[in-house]
C-alpha positions in Angstrom: -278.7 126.3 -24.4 -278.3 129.2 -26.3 -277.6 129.2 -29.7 -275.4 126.0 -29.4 -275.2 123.2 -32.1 -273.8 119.5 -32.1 -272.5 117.9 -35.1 -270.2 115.9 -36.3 -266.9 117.3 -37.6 -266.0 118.2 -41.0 -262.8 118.6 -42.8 -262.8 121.7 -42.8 -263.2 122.1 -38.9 -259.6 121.1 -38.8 -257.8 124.5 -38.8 -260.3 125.6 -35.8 -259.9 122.5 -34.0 -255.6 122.1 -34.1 -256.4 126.4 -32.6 -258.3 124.7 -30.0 -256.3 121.7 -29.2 -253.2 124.2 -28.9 -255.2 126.2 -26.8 -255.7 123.0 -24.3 -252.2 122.2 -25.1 -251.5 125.9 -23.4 -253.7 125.5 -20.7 -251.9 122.4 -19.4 -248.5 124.1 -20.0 -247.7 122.0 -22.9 -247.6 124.2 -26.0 -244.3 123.1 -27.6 -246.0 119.0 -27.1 -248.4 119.9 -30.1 -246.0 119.0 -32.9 -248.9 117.6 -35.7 -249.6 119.5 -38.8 -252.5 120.4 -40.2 -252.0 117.8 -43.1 -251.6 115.0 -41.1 -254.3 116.0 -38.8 -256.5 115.9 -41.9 -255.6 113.2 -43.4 -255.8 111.3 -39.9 -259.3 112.2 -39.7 -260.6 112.6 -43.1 -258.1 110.6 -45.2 -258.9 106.8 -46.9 -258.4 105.2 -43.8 -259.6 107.8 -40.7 -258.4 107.0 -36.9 -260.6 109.7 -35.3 -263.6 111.0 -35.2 -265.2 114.4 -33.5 -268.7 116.1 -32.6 -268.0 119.7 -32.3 -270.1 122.5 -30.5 -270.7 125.0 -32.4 -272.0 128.7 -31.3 -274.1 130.7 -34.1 -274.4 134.8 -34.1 -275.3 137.6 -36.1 -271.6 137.1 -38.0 -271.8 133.4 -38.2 -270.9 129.8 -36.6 -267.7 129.1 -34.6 -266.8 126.3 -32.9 -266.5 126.7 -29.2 -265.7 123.6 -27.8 -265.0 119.7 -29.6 -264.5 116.4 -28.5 -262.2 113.9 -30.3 -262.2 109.8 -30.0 -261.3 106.6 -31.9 -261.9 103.1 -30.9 -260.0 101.4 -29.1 -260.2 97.8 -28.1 -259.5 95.8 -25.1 -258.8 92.5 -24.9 -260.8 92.4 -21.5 -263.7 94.2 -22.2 -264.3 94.1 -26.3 -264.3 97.5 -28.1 -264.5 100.8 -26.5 -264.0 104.5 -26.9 -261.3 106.7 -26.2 -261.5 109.8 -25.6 -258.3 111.8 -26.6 -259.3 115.1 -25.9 -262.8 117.2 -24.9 -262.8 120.8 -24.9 -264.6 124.1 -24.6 -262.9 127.1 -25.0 -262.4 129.3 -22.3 -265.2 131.8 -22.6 -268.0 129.2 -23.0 -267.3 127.3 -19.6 -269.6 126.8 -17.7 -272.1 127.2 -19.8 -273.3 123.2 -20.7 -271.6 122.9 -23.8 -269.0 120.1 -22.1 -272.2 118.1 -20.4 -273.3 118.0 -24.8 -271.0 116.8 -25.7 -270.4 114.0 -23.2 -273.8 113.3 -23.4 -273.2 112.8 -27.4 -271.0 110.7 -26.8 -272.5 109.0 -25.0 -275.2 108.4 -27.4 -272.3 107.7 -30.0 -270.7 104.8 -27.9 -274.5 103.0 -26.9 -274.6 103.0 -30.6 -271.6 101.7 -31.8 -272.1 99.1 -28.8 -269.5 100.3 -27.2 -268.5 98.8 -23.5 -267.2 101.9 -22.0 -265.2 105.5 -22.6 -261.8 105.5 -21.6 -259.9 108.5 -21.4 -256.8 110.6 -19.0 -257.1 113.4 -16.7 -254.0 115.5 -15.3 -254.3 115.3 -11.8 -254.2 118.5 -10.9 -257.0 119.6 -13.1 -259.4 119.5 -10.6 -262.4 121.0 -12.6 -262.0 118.5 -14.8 -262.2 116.1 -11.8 -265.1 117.4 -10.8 -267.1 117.1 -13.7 -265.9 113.8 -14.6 -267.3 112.8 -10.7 -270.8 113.7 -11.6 -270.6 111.2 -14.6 -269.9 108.0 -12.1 -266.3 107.9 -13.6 -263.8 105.5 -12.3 -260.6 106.8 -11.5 -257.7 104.9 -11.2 -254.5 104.8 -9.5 -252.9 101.6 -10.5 -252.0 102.5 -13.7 -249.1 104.3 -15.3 -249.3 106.3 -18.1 -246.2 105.0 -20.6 -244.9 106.1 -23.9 -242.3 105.5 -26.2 -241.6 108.6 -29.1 -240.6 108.0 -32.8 -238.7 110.1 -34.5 
C-alpha cells in the first residue's frame, strides 16, 4: 500500500479524528447526532482513566502525514463470552476507499484483540450501508437480526 502507516493514536490526533467522525456522522445523515467536544473527547481517550482506544491510518506526502482513515474501540465485556472488543466506529475517508486502508485496519485489530485475549469484535452496521455489508461478509461476520438496538439519553 502506498505510502500508508498504522499506529496507534495520539492526543493530538483528536481534532483530525472528531473531522472524521463528523464526516461519518454526515455520511449516514446524522450530522446534528455528533454533540461531543473536543475536551471530552480528549479526555475520554487520553485522560487518567481512558475508555477508548484507536489505530489510525495515516497517508504521508511531500507536505506531510494526514490521517485518512481510524478505527476506535474499548472493551467491552460479556457475561457470556468474557471480554471483547467493540468497535464503535471504523473509517476511511472518502477519497482513500477502496484502496486497503479499511482491510489494515481490521486486520490491526485484529491483531489487537488476539492480544488482549480478546473473545470476539462486536460492533453495528446501518442496514442499508451495504458496502459496509459487504466487506464485513468477507470477514465471516455474524449478522444478527434478533437484536434491537436501545438507548436511553441523559441530559
Amino acid at each position: 500500500m502506498e505510502n500508508i502507516t498504522l499506529r496507534i493514536a495520539r492526543k493530538e490526533d483528536c481534532p483530525r479524528l472528531l473531522e472524521l467522525i463528523r464526516e461519518l456522522a454526515a455520511f449516514e445523515n446524522a450530522s446534528a447526532e455528533v454533540t461531543v467536544s473536543l475536551s471530552h473527547f480528549e479526555t475520554a481517550g487520553f485522560g487518567p482513566n481512558p475508555v477508548w482506544k484507536a489505530f489510525v491510518a495515516t497517508a504521508t506526502s511531500a507536505t506531510g502525514e494526514t490521517i485518512v482513515g481510524f478505527a476506535l474501540y474499548y472493551t467491552r465485556y460479556s457475561t457470556w463470552k468474557g471480554c471483547r472488543m467493540y468497535l464503535e466506529d471504523i473509517l476511511v475517508t472518502e477519497s482513500w476507499r477502496g484502496k486497503g486502508v479499511g482491510k489494515l485496519l481490521f486486520e490491526q485489530l485484529f491483531a489487537e484483540a488476539r492480544e488482549k485475549q480478546f473473545t470476539g469484535i462486536t460492533f453495528q452496521v446501518l442496514e442499508w450501508n451495504k458496502p459496509a455489508i459487504a466487506f464485513y461478509e468477507k470477514y465471516a461476520s455474524h449478522f444478527d437480526p434478533e437484536w434491537v438496538n436501545v438507548r436511553i439519553e441523559l441530559s
